[in-house]
N, C-alpha and C positions, 0 to 999 in steps of 0.2 A: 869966644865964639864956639870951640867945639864943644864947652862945656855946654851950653847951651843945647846944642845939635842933640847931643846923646841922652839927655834930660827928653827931649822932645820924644826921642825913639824910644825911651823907656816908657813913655807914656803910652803911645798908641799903642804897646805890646801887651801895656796890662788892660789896657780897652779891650782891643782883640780875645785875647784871655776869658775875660769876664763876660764877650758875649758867646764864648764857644762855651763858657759853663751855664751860663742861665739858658741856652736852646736846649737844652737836653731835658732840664729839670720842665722849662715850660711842657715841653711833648711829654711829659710824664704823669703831668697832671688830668691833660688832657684825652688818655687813652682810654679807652671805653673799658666798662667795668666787664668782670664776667659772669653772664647768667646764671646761676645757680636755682634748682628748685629746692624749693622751701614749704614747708606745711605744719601748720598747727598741731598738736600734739591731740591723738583722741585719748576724750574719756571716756571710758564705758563699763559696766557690771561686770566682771570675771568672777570665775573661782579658779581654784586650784587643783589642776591636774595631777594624778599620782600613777604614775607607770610599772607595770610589773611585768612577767615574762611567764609563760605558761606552756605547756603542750595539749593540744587538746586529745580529750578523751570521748567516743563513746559513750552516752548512759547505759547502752547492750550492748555486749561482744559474748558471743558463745564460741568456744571451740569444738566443733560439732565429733559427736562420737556416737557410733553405734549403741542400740540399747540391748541386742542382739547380734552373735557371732554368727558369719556365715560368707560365701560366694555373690561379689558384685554381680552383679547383670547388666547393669544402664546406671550411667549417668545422665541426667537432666535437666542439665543447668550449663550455661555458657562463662567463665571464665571472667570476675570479673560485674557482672550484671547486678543490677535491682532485683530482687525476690521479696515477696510480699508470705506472711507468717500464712504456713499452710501447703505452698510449695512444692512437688516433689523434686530432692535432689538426688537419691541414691536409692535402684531397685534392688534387693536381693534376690537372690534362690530363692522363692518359697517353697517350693515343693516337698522340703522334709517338714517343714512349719507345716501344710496344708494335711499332712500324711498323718501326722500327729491331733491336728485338730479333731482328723475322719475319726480316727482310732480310740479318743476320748467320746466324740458323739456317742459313737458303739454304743461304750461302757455308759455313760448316763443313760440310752433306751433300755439298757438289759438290767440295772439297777432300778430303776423305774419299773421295768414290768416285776422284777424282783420283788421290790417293795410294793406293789398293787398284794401280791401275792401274802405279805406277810403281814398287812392290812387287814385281808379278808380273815385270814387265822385268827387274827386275834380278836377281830370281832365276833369270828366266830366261837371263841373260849369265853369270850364275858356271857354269853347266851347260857353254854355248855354248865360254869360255873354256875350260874342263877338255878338249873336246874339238875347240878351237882353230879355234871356226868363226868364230868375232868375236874380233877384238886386243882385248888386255887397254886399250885406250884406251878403246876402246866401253864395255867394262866398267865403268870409273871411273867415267865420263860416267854411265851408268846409274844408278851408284851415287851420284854427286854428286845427279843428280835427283831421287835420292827423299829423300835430309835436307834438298833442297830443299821436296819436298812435306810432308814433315813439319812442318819451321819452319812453312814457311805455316800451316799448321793450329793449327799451335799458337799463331800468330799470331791466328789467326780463332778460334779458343775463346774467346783473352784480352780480345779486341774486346766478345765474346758475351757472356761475365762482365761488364764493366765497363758493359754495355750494360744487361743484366739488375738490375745493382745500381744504375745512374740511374732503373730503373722501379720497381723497389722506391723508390727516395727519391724518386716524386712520391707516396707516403703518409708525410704526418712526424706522427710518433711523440715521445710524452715521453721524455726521456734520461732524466730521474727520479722518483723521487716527491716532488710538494710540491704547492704551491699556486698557481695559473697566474693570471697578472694580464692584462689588457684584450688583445685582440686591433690592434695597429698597421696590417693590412691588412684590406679585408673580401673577399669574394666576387668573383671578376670580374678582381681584378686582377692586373696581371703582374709575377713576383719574377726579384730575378737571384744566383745561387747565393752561397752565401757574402757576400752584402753586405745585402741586406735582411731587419730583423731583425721578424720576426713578433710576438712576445710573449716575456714571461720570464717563467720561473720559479723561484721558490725552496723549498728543501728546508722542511719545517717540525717532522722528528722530533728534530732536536736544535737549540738555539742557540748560540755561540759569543759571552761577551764578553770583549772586549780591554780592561786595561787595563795602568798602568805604576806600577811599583812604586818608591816613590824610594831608592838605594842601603843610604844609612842607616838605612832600614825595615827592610831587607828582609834586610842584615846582623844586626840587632838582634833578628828577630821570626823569620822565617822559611829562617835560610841554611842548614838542616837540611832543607828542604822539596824535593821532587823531582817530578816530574810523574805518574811511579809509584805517590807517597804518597797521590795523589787528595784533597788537603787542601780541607775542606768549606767551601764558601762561601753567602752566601745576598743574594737579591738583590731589590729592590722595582722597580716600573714607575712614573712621573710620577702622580703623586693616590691612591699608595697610600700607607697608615698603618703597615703593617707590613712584613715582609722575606718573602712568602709562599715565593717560590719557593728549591730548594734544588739546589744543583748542587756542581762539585769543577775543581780545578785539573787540566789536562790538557797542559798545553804550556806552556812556561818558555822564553825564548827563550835563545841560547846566547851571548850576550855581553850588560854593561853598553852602552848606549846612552851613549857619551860626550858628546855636544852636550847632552844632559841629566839626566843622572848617572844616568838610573832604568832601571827590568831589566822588557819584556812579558811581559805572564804574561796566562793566557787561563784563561777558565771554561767550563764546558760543561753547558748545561742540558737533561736529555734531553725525550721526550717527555711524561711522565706532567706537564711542567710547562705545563698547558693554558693559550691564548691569550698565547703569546708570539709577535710579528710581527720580521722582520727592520726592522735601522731604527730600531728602538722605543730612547728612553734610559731608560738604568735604573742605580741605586746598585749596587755590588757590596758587601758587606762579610765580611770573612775576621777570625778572631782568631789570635790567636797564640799560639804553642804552651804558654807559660809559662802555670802557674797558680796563684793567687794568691788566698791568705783575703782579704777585705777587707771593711769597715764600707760597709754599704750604705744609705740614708734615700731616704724620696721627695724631689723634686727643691721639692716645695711646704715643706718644712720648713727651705727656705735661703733667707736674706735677705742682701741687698748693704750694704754701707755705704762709700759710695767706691768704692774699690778693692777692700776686702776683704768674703771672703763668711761668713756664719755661721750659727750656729745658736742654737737657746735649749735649753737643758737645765736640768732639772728638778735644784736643788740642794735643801740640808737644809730643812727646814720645809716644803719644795714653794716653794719659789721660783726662779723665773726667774731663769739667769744667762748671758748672754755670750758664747760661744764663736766664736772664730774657726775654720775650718776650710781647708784645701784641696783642691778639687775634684779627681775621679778623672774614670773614665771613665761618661756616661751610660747605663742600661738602661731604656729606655721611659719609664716614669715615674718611677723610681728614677737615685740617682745616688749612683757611689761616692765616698768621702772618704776622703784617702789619708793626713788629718794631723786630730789637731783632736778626734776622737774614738775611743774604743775601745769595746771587747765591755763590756757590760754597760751603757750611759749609757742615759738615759731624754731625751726631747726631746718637743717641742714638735711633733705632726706637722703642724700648720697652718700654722705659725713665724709670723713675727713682725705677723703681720695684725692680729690684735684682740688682743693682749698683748704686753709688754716685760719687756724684764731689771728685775730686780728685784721683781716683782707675784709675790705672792705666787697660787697660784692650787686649785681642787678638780681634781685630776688624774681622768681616766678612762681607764682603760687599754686600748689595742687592738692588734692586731697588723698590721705592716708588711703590705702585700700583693703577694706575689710573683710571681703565679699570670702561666702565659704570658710568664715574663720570662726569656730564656736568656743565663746568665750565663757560659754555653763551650758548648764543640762537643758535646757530648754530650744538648743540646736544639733540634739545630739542626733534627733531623726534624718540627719544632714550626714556626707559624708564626712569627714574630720581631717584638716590639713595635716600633715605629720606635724609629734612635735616631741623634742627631748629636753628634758633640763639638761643646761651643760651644771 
C-alpha cells in the first residue's frame, strides 16, 4: 500500500515539473519580435576622393617700401581695410622733392635759351663759311658747341624727369588690390628708399593652394589631367564639417620632385569663395576621373570584430546574419563597400548595437539617405559633407 502511495506522488511531482518547464518555453515563443530598421543597400556612381593639406597663399603680396627716402606726413589708410591699386597710403615731405624739381626747371629754361643762342651761331658760320669770312675750323667749333648745348639739355630734361618722378613717389600708392595689414611706421618718421618696409599687403580675389601629389597617385588617378582641363577641386578651412568652398587645378608643375617622388599641383580659388585669408590651412580634396557603380551603407551600419569589419543582413525568416565586408571609400556619413555585399541585400541600418547575428527580428523598412552627399564631380557645385579615409 505505501509502495503504491509514493509511486502516485512521484508522479504528480514530475507532471507538476514538466508543466512549470514547458510555461516558460510556451511564453518565449510567443514574445513579440523586436523592431529593427532595415534598408536595402544603394548603388550608385562614385569616384574616388584623394585628400591633401595645403596653406593658402596669395597670388600678390607686396611688402611695401619706399621708392624714396624722406619724412612721413599722413597716413591714409585704416588698419586692416580693402584698398584698390592706386590708393594713397603714405604722404611724404615733398618740399625738398619740389625745391629740386624748381631748381632743375631753372637749368632746362637757361640751357634752352643757351642753346637757341648756339643755334643761331652756328648758322650763322655755315653762311659766314660759304662766303669765306670764318675758316671752316671756326665753323666746326661752332658746330661742336651746340651738340654740346644740346646733350647738356638733354641731360637737364633727364635730371628733370627723374627729379619729377622722386616727387611723385613721396605719395605711395597701392600697387594692388587687396587687403592692407598694420602700418610698421607711424607719422613723424624718417624712411630710407628701398629698405624700410611700411606695411603689406595681400591680394584677396583669388587664393592659391599648393599641394603635392604622390607619383603613384597621380599616375593611377589623374596622368590624363592638364592644367587646361581646370579639374574641380573642393576644399574645407580648420572647424569646418563640410568641403564648402569650390575651386579647379591651374598649375601642374613640370617635373616629378625626386627627393620625394610626388608632382606640385596648385588650386585656385577665385573670388566668389568668401572669407578665405592667406595663410589659412585648409584640406584639398579632388576625385578621380574613374567612375564606378558601388554598394554604398551608412557608416553606423558596420561593426568591427578584431580586425574584421561587417555588417548584419537580414536573411530568410528575417534573421540576422554575419557578413564580413571591405571597406571602400567614406562619403560623409555613408561609406562605400567594395566586397561583402551587393545590389539588392537588406541590412541592419543601426548594425550591431541592440542586435546580433542570429535574432531573429520585425524588420521596418527605410531608405538610405543621400541627400548632400557627392559621390563625383558633377555635385561638386554643392557644398561637400566632410569626409576622411580612415
Amino acid at each position: 500500500m505505501n509502495k503504491y502511495l509514493i509511486a502516485a506522488i512521484f508522479s504528480v511531482a514530475s507532471l507538476t515539473l514538466i508543466g512549470c518547464v514547458e510555461e516558460p518555453s510556451k511564453s518565449a515563443s510567443q514574445r513579440p519580435l523586436q523592431a529593427i530598421d532595415v534598408a536595402e543597400v544603394l548603388v550608385t556612381p562614385t569616384q574616388k576622393w584623394h585628400t591633401y593639406t595645403t596653406r593658402l597663399e596669395a597670388p600678390e603680396q607686396v611688402s611695401l617700401m619706399p621708392r624714396v627716402s624722406g619724412v612721413i606726413e599722413q597716413v591714409s589708410f585704416h588698419e586692416g581695410d580693402q584698398v584698390k591699386e592706386g590708393d594713397l597710403l603714405f604722404k611724404l615731405d615733398s618740399r625738398p622733392f619740389t625745391a629740386v624739381v624748381a631748381g632743375l626747371k631753372a637749368q632746362v629754361i637757361s640751357a634752352q635759351a643757351a642753346l637757341q643762342q648756339l643755334r643761331s651761331e652756328a648758322q650763322r658760320a655755315v653762311r659766314l663759311v660759304q662766303r669765306k669770312a670764318i675758316s671752316t675750323e671756326q665753323a666746326e667749333s661752332r658746330a661742336s658747341a651746340l651738340r654740346q648745348g644740346e646733350a647738356q639739355l638733354a641731360s637737364l630734361k633727364a635730371d628733370l624727369s627723374a627729379a619729377q618722378l622722386d616727387l611723385e613717389f613721396t605719395a605711395i600708392r597701392s600697387p594692388i588690390d587687396g587687403v592692407i595689414s598694420r602700418t610698421n611706421i607711424t607719422r613723424g618718421n624718417n624712411i630710407l628708399a628701398g629698405q624700410t618696409v611700411l606695411t603689406s599687403i595681400v591680394s584677396n580675389k583669388e587664393m592659391y593652394g599648393y599641394f603635392d601629389i604622390d607619383e603613384r597617385t597621380w599616375n593611377g588617378s589623374f596622368d590624363d589631367v592638364t592644367a587646361a582641363s581646370h579639374q574641380q577641386v573642393v576644399m574645407q578651412k580648420v572647424g569646418q564639417t563640410d568641403f564648402p568652398y569650390s575651386g579647379y587645378i591651374n598649375f601642374i608643375d613640370n617635373r616629378i620632385n625626386p627627393s620625394t617622388g610626388t608632382l606640385r599641383v596648385r588650386a585656385v580659388f577665385d573670388e566668389k569663395n568668401k572669407g578665405l585669408r592667406a595663410g589659412s590651412f585648409a584640406r584639398v580634396r579632388l576625385a578621380a576621373n574613374e567612375v564606378t557603380d558601388q554598394v554604398v551603407i551608412p557608416s553606423r551600419a558596420i561593426g568591427t570584430d578584431l580586425k574584421n569589419s561587417f555588417v548584419l543582413t537580414v536573411g530568410e525568416n528575417d534573421v540576422l546574419q554575419y557578413t564580413l565586408v571591405e571597406l571602400g571609400e567614406r562619403y560623409g556619413s555613408l561609406r562605400a563597400i567594395t566586397s561583402g555585399l551587393k545590389a539588392g541585400d537588406v541590412i541592419a541600418v543601426n548594425g550591431p548595437a541592440r542586435v546580433g547575428p542570429g535574432m531573429p527580428i520585425k524588420p521596418n523598412s527605410v531608405d538610405i539617405d543621400s541627400a548632400g552627399v557627392a559621390f563625383t564631380l558633377s555635385a561638386v557645385d554643392e557644398p561637400l559633407t566632410a569626409s576622411t579615409k580612415e
